[in-house]
MARNU-888798 format. One record per residue: residue number from 0; x, y, z of N, C-alpha, C in turn. Coordinates in Angstrom, 1 decimal, always signed. Each point is the difference from the previous one (the first is absolute). Layout:
N
pado num NUM nx X ny Y nz Z cax X cay Y caz Z cx X cy Y cz Z;
...
//
This chain:
194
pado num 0 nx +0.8 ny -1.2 nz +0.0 cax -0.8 cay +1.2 caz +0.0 cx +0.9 cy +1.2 cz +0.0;
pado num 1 nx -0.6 ny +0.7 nz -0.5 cax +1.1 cay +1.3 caz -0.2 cx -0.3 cy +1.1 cz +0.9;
pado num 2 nx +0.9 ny +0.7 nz +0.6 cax -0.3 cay +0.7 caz +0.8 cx -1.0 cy +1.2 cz -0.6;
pado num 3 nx -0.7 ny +0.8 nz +1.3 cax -0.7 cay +0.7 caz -0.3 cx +0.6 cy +1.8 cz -0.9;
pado num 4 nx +1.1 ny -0.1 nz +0.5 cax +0.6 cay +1.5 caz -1.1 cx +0.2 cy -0.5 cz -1.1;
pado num 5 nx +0.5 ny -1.2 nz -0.4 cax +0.3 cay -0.5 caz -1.4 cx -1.5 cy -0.5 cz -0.9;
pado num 6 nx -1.0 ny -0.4 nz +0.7 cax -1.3 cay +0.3 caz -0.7 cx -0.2 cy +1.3 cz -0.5;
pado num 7 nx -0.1 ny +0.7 nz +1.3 cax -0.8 cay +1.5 caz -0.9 cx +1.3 cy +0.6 cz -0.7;
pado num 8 nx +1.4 ny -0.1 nz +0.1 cax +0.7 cay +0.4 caz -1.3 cx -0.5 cy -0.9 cz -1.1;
pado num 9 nx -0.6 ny -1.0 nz +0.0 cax -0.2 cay -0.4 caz -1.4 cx -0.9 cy +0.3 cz -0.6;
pado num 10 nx -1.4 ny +0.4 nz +1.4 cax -1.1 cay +0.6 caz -0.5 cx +0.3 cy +1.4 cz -0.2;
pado num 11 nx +0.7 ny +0.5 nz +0.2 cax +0.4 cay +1.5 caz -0.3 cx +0.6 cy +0.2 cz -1.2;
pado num 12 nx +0.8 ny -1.4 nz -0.4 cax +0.8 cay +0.1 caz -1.5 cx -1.4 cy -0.1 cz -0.8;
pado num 13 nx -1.2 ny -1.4 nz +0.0 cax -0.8 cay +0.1 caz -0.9 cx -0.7 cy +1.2 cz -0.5;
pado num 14 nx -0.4 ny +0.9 nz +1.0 cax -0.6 cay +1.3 caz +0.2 cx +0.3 cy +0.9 cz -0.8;
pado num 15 nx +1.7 ny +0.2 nz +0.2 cax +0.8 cay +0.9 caz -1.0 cx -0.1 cy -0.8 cz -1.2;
pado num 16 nx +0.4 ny -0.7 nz -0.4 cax +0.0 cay -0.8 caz -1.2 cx -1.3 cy +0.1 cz -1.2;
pado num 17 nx -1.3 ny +0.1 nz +0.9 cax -1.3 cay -0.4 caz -0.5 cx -0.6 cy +1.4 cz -0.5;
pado num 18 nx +0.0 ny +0.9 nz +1.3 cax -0.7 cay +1.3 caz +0.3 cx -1.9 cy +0.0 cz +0.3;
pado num 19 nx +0.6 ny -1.4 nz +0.9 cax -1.1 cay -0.5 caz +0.8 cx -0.2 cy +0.4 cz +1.3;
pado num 20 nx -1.0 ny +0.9 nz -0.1 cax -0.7 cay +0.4 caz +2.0 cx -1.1 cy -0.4 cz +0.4;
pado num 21 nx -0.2 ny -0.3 nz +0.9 cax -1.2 cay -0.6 caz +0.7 cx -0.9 cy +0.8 cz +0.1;
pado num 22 nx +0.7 ny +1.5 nz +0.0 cax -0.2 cay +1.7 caz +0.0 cx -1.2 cy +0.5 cz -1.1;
pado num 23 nx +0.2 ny -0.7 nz -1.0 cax -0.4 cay +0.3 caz -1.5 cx -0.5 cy -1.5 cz -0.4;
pado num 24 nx -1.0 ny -0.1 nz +0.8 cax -0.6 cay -1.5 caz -1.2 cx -0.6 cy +0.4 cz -1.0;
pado num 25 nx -0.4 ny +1.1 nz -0.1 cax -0.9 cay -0.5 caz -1.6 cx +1.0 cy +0.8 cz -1.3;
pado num 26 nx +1.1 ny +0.3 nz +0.4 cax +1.6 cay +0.5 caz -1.0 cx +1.1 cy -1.4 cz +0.0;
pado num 27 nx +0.1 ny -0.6 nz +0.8 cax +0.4 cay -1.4 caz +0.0 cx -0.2 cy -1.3 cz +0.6;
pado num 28 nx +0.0 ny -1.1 nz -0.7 cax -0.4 cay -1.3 caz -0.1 cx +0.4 cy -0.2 cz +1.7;
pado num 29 nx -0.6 ny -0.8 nz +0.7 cax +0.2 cay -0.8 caz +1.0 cx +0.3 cy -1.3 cz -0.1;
pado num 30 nx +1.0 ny -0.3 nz +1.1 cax +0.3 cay -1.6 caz +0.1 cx -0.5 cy -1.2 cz +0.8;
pado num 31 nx -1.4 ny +0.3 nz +0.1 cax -0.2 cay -1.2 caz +1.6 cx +0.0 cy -1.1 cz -0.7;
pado num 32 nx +0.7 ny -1.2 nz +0.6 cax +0.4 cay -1.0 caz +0.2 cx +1.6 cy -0.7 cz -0.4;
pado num 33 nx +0.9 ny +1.8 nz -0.1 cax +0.9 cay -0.2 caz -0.9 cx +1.2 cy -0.1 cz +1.4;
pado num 34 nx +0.9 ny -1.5 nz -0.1 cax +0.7 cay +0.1 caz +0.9 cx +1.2 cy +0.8 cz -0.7;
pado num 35 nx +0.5 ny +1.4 nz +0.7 cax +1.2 cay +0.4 caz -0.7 cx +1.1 cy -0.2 cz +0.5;
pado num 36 nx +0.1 ny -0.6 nz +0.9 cax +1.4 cay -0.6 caz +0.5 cx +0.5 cy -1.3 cz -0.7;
pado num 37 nx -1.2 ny -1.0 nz -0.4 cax +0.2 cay -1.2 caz -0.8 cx +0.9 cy +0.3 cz -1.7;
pado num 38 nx -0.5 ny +1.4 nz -0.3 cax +0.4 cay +0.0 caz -1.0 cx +1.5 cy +0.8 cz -0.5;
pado num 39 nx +0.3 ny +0.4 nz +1.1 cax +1.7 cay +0.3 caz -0.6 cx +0.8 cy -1.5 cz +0.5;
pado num 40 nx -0.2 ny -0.9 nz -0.1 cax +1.3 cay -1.2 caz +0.0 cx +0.7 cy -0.1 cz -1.2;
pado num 41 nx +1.2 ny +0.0 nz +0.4 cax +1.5 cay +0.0 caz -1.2 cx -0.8 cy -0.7 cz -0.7;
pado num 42 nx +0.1 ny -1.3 nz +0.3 cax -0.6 cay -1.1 caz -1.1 cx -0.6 cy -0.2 cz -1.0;
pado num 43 nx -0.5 ny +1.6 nz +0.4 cax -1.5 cay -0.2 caz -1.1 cx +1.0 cy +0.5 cz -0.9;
pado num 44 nx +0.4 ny +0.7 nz -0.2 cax +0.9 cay +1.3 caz -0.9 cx -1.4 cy +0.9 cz -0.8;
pado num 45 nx -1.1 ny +0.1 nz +1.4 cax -1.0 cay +0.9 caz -0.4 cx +0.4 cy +1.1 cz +1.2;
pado num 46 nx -0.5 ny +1.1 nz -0.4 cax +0.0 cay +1.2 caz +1.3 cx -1.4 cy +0.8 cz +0.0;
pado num 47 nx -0.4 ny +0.3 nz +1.0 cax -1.4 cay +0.9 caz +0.3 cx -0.7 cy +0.4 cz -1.3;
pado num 48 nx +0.5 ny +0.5 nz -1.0 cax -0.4 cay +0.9 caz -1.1 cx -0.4 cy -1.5 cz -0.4;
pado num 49 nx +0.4 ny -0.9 nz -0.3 cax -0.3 cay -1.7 caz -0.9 cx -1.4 cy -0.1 cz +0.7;
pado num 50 nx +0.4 ny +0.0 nz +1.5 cax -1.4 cay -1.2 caz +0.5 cx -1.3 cy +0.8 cz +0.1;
pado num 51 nx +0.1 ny +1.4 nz +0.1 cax -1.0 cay +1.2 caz +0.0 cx -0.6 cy -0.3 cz -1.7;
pado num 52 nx +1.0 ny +0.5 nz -1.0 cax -0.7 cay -0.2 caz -1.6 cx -0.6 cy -1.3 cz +0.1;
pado num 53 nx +0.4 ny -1.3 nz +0.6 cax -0.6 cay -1.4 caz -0.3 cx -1.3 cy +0.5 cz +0.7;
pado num 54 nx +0.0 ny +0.1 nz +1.1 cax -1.1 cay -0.4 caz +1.1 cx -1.1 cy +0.8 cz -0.9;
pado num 55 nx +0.3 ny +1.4 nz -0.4 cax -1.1 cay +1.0 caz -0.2 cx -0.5 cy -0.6 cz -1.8;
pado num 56 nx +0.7 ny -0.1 nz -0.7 cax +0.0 cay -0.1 caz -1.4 cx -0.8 cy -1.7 cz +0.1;
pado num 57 nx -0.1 ny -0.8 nz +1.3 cax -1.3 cay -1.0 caz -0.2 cx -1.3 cy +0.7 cz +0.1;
pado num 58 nx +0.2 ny +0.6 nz +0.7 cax -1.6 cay +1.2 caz +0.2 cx -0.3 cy +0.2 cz -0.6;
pado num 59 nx +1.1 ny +0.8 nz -0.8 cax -0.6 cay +0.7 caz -1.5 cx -0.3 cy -0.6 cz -0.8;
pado num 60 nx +1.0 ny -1.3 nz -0.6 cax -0.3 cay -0.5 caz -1.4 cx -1.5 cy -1.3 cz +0.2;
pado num 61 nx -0.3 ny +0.1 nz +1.3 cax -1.4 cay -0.6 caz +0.6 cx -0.9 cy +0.4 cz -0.5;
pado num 62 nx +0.0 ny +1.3 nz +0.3 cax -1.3 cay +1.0 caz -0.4 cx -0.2 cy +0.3 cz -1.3;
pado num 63 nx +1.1 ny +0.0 nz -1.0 cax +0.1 cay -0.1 caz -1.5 cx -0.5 cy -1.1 cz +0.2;
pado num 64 nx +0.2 ny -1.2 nz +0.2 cax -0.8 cay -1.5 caz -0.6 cx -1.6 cy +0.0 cz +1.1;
pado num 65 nx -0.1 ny +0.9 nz +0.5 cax -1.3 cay +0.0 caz +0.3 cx -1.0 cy +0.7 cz -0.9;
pado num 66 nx +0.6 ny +1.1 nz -0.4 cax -0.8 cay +1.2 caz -0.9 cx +0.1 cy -0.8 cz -1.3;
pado num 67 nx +1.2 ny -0.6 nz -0.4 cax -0.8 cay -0.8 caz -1.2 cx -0.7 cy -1.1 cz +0.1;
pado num 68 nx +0.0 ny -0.6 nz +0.9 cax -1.1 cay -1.1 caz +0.0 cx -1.4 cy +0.7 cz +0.1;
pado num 69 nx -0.3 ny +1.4 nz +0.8 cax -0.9 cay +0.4 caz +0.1 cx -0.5 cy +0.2 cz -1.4;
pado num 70 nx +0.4 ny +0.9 nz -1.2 cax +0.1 cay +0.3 caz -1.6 cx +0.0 cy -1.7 cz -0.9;
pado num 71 nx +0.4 ny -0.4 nz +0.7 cax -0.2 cay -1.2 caz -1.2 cx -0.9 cy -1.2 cz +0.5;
pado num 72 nx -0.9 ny +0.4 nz +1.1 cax -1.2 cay -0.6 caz +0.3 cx -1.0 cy +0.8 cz -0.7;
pado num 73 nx -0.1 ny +1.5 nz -0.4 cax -0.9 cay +0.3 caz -0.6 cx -0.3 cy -0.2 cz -1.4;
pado num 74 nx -1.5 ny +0.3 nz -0.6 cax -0.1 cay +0.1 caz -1.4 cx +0.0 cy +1.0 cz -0.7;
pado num 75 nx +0.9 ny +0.3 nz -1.8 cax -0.4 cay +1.2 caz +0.0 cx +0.9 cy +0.5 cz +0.0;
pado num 76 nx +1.4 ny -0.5 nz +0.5 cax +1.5 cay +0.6 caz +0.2 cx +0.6 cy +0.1 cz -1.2;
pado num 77 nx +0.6 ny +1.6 nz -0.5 cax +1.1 cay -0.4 caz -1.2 cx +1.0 cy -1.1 cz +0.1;
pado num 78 nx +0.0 ny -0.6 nz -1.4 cax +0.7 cay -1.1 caz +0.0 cx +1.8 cy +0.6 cz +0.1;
pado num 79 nx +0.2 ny +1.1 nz -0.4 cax +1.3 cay +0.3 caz +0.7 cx +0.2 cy +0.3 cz +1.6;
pado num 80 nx -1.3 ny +0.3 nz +1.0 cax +0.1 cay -0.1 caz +1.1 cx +0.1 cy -1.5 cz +0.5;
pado num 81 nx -0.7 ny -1.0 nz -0.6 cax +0.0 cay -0.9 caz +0.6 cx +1.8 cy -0.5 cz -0.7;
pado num 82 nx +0.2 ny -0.2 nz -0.9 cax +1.6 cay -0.6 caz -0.2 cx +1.1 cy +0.4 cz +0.6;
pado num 83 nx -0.5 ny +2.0 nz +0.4 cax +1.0 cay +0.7 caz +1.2 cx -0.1 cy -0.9 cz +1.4;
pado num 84 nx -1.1 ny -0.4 nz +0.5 cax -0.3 cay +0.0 caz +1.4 cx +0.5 cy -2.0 cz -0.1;
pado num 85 nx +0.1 ny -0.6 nz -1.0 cax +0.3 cay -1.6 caz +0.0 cx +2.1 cy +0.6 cz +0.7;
pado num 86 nx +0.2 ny +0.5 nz -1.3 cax +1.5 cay +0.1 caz +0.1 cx +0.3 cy +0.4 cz +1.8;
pado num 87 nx -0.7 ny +1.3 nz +0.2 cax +0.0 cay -0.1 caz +1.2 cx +0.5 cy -0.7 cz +1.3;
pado num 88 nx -1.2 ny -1.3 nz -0.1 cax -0.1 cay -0.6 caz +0.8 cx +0.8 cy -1.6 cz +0.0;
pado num 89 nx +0.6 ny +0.3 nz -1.7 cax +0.6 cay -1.5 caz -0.2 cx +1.6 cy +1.1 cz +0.1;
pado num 90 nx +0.3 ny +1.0 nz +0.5 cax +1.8 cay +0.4 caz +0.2 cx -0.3 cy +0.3 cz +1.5;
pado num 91 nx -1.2 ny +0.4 nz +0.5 cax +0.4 cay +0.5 caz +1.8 cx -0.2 cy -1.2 cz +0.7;
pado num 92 nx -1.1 ny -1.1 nz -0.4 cax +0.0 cay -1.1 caz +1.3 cx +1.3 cy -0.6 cz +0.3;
pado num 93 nx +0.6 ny -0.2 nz -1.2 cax +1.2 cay -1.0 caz +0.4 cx +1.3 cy +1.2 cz +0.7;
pado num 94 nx -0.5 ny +0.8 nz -0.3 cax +1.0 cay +1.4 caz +0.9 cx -0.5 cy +0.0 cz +1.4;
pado num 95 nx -1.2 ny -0.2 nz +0.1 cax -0.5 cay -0.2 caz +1.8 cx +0.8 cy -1.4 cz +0.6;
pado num 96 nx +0.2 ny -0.9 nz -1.2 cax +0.4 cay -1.4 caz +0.8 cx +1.5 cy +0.1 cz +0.0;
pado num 97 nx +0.5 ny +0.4 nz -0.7 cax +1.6 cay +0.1 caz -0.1 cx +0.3 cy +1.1 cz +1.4;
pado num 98 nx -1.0 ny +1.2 nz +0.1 cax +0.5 cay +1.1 caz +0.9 cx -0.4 cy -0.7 cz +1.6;
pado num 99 nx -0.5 ny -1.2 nz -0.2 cax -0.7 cay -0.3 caz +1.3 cx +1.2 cy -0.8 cz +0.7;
pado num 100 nx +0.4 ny -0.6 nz -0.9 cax +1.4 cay -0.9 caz +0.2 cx +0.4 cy +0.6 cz +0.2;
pado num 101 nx +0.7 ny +0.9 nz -0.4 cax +1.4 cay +0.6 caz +0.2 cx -0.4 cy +0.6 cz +1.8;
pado num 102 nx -1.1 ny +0.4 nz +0.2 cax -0.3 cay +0.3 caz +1.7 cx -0.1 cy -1.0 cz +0.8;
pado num 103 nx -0.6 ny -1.1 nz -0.8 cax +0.3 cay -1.5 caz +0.9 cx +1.8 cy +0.2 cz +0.6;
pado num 104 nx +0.6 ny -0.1 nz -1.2 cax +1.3 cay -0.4 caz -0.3 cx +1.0 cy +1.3 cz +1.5;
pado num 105 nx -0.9 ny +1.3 nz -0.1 cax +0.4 cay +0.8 caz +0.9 cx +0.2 cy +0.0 cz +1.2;
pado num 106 nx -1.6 ny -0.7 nz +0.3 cax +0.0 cay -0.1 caz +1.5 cx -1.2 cy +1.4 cz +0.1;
pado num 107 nx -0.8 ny +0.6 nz -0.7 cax -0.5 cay +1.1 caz -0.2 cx -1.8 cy -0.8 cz -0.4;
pado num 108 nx -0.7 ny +1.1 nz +1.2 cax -1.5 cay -0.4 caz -0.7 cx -0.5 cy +1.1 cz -0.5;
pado num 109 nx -0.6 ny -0.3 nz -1.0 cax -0.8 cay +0.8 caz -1.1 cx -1.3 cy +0.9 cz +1.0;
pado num 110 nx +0.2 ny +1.2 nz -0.5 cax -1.4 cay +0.8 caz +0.6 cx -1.4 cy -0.5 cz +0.1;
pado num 111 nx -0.8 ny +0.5 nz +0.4 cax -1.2 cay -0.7 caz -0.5 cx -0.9 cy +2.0 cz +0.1;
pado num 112 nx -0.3 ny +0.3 nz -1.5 cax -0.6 cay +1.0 caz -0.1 cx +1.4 cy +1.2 cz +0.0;
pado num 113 nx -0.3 ny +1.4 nz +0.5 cax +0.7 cay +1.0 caz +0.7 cx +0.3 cy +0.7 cz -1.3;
pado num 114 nx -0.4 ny -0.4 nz -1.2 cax +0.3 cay +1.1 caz -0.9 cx -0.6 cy +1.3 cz -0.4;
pado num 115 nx +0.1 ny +0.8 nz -0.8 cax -0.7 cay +1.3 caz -0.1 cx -0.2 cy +0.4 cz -1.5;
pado num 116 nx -0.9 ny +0.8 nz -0.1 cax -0.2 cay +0.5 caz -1.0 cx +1.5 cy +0.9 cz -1.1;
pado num 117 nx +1.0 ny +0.1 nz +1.1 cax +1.0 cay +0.8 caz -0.6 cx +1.2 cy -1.2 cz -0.7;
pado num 118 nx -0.4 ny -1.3 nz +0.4 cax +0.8 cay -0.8 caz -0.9 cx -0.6 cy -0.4 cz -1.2;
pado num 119 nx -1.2 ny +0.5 nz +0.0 cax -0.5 cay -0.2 caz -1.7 cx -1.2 cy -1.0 cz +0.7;
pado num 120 nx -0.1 ny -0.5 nz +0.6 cax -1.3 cay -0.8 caz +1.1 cx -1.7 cy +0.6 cz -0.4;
pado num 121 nx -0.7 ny -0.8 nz -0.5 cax -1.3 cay +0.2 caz +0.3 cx -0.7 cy +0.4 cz +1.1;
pado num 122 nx -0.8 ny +0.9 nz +0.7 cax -1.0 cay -0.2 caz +1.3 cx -1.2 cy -1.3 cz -0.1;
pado num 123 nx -0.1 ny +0.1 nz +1.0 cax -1.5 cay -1.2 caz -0.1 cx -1.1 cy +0.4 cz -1.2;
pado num 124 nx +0.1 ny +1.6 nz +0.1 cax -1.3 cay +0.5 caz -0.7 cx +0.8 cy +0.3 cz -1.5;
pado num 125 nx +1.0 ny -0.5 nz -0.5 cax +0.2 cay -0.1 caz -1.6 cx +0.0 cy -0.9 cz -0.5;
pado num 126 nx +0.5 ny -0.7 nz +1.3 cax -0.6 cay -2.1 caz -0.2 cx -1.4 cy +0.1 cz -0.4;
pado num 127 nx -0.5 ny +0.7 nz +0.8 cax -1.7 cay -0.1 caz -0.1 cx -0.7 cy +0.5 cz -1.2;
pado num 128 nx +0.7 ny +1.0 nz -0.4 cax -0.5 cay +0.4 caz -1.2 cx +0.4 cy -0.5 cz -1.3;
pado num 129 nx +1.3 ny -0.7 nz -0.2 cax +0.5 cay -1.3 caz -1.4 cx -1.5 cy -0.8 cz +0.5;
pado num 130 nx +0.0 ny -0.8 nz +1.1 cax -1.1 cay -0.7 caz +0.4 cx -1.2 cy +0.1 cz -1.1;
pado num 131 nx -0.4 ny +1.3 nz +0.6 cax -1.9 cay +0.6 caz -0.3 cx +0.2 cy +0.2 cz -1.3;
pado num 132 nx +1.4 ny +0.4 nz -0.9 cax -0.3 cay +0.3 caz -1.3 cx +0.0 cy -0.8 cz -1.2;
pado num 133 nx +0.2 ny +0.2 nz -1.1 cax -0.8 cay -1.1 caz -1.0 cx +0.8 cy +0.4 cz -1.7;
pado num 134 nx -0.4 ny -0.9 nz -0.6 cax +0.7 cay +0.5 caz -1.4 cx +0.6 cy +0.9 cz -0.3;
pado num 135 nx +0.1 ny +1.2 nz -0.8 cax +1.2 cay +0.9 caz -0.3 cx +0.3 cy +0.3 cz +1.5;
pado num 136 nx -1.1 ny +0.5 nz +0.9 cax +0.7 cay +1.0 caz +1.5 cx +0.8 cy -0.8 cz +0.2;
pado num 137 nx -0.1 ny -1.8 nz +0.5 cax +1.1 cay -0.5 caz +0.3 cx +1.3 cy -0.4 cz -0.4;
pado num 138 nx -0.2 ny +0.2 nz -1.2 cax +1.3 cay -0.3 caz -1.0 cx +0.6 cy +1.7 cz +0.5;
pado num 139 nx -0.9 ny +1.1 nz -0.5 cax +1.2 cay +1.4 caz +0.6 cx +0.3 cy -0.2 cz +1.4;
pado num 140 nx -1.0 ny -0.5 nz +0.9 cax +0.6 cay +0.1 caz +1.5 cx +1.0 cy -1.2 cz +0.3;
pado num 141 nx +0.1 ny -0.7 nz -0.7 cax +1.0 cay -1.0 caz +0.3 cx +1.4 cy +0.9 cz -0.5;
pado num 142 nx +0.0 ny +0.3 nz -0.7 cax +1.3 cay +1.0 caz -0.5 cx +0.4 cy +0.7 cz +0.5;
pado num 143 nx -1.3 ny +1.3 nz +0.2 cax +0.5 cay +1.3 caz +0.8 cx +0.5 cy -0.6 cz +1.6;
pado num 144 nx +0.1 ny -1.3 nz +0.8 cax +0.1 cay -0.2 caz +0.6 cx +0.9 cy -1.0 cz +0.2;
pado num 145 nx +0.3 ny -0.7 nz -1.0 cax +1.5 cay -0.7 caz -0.2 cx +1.1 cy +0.9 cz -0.4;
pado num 146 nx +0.3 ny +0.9 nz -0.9 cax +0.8 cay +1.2 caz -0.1 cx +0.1 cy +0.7 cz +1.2;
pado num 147 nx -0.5 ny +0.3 nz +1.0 cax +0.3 cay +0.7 caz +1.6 cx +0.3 cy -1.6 cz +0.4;
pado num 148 nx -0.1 ny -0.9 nz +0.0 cax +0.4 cay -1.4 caz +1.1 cx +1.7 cy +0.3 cz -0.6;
pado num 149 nx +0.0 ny -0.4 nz -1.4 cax +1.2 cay -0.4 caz -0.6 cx +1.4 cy +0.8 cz +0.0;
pado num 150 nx -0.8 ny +1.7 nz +0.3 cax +0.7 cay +0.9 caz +0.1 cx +0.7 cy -0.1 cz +1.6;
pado num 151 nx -0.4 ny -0.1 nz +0.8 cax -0.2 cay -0.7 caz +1.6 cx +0.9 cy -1.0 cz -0.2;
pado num 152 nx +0.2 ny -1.0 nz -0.9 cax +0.9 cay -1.1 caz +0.3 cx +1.2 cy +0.0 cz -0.8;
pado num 153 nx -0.1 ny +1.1 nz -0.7 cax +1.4 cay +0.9 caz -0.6 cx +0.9 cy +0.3 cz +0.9;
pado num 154 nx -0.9 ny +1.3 nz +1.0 cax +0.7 cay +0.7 caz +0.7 cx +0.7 cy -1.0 cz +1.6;
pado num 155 nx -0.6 ny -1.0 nz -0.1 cax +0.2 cay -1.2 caz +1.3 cx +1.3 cy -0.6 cz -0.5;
pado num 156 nx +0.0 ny -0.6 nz -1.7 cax +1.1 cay -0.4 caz -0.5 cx +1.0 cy +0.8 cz -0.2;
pado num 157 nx +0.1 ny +0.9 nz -0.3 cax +1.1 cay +1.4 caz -0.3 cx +0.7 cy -0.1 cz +1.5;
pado num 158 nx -0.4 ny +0.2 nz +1.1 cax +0.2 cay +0.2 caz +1.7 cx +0.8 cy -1.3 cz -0.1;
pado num 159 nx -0.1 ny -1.4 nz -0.4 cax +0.8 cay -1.0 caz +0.2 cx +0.6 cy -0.3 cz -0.7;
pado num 160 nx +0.2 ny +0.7 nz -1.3 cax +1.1 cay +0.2 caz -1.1 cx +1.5 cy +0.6 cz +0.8;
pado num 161 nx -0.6 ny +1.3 nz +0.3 cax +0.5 cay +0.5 caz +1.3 cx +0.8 cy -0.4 cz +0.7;
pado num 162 nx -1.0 ny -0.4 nz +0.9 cax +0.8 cay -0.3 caz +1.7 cx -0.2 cy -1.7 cz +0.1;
pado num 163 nx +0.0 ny -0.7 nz -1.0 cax -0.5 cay -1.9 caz +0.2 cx +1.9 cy +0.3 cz +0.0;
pado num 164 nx +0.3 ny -1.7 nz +0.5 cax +0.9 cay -0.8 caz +0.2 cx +0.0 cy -1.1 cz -0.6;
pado num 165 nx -1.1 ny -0.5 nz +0.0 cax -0.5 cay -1.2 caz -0.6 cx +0.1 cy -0.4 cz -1.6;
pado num 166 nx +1.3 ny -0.6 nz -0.8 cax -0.4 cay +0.0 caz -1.4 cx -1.2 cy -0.4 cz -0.8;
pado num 167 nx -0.9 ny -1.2 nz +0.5 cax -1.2 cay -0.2 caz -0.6 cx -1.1 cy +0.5 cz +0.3;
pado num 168 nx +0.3 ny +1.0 nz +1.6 cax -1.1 cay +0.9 caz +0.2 cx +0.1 cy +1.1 cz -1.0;
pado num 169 nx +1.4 ny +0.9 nz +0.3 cax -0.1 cay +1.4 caz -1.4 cx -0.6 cy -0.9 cz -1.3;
pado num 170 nx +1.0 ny -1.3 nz -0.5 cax -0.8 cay -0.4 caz -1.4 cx -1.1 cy +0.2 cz -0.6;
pado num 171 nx -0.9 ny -0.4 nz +1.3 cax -1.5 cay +0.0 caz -0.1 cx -0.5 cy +1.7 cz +0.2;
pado num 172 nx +0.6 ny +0.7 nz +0.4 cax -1.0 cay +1.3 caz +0.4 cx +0.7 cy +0.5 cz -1.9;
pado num 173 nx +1.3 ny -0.5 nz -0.7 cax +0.2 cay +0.9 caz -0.8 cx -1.1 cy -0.2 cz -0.9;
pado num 174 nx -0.3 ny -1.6 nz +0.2 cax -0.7 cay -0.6 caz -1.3 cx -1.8 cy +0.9 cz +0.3;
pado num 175 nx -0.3 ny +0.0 nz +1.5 cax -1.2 cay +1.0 caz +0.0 cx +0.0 cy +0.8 cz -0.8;
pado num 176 nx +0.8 ny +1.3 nz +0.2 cax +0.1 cay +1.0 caz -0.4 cx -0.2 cy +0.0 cz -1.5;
pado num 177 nx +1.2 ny -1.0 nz -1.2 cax -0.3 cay -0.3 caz -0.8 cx -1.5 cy -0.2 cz -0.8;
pado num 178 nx -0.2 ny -0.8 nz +1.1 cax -1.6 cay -1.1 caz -0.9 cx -1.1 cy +0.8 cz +0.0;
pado num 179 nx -0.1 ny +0.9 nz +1.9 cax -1.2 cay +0.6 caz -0.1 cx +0.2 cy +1.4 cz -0.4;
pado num 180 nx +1.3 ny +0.5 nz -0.6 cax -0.1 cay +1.6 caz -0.4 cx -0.6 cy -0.5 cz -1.4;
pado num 181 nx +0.2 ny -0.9 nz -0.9 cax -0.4 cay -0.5 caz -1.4 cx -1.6 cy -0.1 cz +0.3;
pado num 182 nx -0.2 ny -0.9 nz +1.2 cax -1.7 cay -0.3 caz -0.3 cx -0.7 cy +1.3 cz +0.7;
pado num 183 nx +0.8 ny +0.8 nz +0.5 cax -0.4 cay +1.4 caz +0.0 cx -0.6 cy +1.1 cz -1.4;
pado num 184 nx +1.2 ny -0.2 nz -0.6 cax +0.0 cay +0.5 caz -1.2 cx -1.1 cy -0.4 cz -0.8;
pado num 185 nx -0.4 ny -1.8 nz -0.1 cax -0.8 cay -0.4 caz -0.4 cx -1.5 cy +0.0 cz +0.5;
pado num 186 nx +0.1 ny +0.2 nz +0.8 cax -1.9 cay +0.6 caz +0.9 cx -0.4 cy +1.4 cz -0.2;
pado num 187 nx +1.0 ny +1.0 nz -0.2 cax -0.1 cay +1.2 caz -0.5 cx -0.9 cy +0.0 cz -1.6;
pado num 188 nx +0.8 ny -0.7 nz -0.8 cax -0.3 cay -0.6 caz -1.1 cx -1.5 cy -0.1 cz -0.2;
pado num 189 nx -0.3 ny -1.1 nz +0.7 cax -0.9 cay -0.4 caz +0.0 cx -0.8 cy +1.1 cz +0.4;
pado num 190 nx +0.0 ny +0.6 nz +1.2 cax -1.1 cay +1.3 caz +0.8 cx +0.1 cy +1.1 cz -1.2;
pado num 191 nx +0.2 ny +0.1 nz -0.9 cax +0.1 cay +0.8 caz -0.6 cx -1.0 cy -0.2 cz -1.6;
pado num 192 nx -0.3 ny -1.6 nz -0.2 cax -0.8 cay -0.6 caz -0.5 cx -1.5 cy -0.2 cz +0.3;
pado num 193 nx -0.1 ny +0.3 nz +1.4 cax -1.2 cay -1.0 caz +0.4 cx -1.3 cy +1.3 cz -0.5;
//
């Protein structure tokens, strides 16, 4: 067990590192259930910035494969919304199961919830309104609202381009940035069609 000053220096390094306050929850993501002392071990050759982008970027790329399952249960959807929202869900799940390991592999447990609208995150009530809407509305609201998620999971991967340690953690946040600045580009596209 580590002593008690060498915890909160670690909790004080993740803090600095993150520009996480307990001060400002609805300006940054919260961590409950995140052990942060589990996750600086040499071993891992991950450091705070790694197990923060894993833990948080399950959150996120969750709620992308929730909003599209939401859109591609309905009828009525542009068939480029629906092919966007497949790809979607067939590049982030196996990104939830690879990022989940690598927190197994840490000694780190994944949050449950604590995100915000400032990482690109849906509220309940945008959930609720892809929900209630229907043909074209939900093909635009699926977009106008994956473009703010994807932008959100730019700005999370850029931060661990950054400050990661971890080579297949940065790998993965470059390949975000990559994939969803493109399918960015491409929902624009599309919103500009509908």
């Amino acid at each position: 067990m580590k002593k008690p000053i060498v915890t909160a220096l670690v909790l004080a390094g993740a803090i600095a590192l993150t520009g996480c306050s307990s001060a400002t929850p609805t300006d940054h993501p919260s961590m409950p259930g995140m052990d942060h002392s589990a996750s600086d071990a040499p071993a891992s050759g991950a450091n705070e910035a790694d197990a923060m982008f894993a833990a948080m970027m399950i959150v996120h790329h969750q709620q992308a494969v929730d909003m599209s399952d939401l859109v591609l249960g309905k009828e009525g959807i542009d068939p480029r919304v629906v092919d966007l929202a497949e790809r979607i869900k067939a590049a982030q799940a196996p990104e939830i199961d690879k990022m989940q390991g690598w927190l197994d592999d840490w000694g780190v447990d994944a949050p449950e919830g604590g995100m915000h609208r400032g990482d690109g995150m849906m509220t309940e009530d945008d959930l609720a309104a892809l929900e209630a809407a229907s043909g074209a509305e939900a093909s635009r609201l699926f977009l106008e609202q994956m473009i703010v998620h994807h932008e959100g999971a730019i700005t999370m991967a850029e931060t661990e381009i950054a400050d990661g340690k971890h080579p297949d953690a940065v790998a993965l946040a470059e390949d975000i940035v990559a994939a969803q600045g493109e399918e960015i580009a491409e929902m624009k596209e599309i919103l500009a069609t509908l």
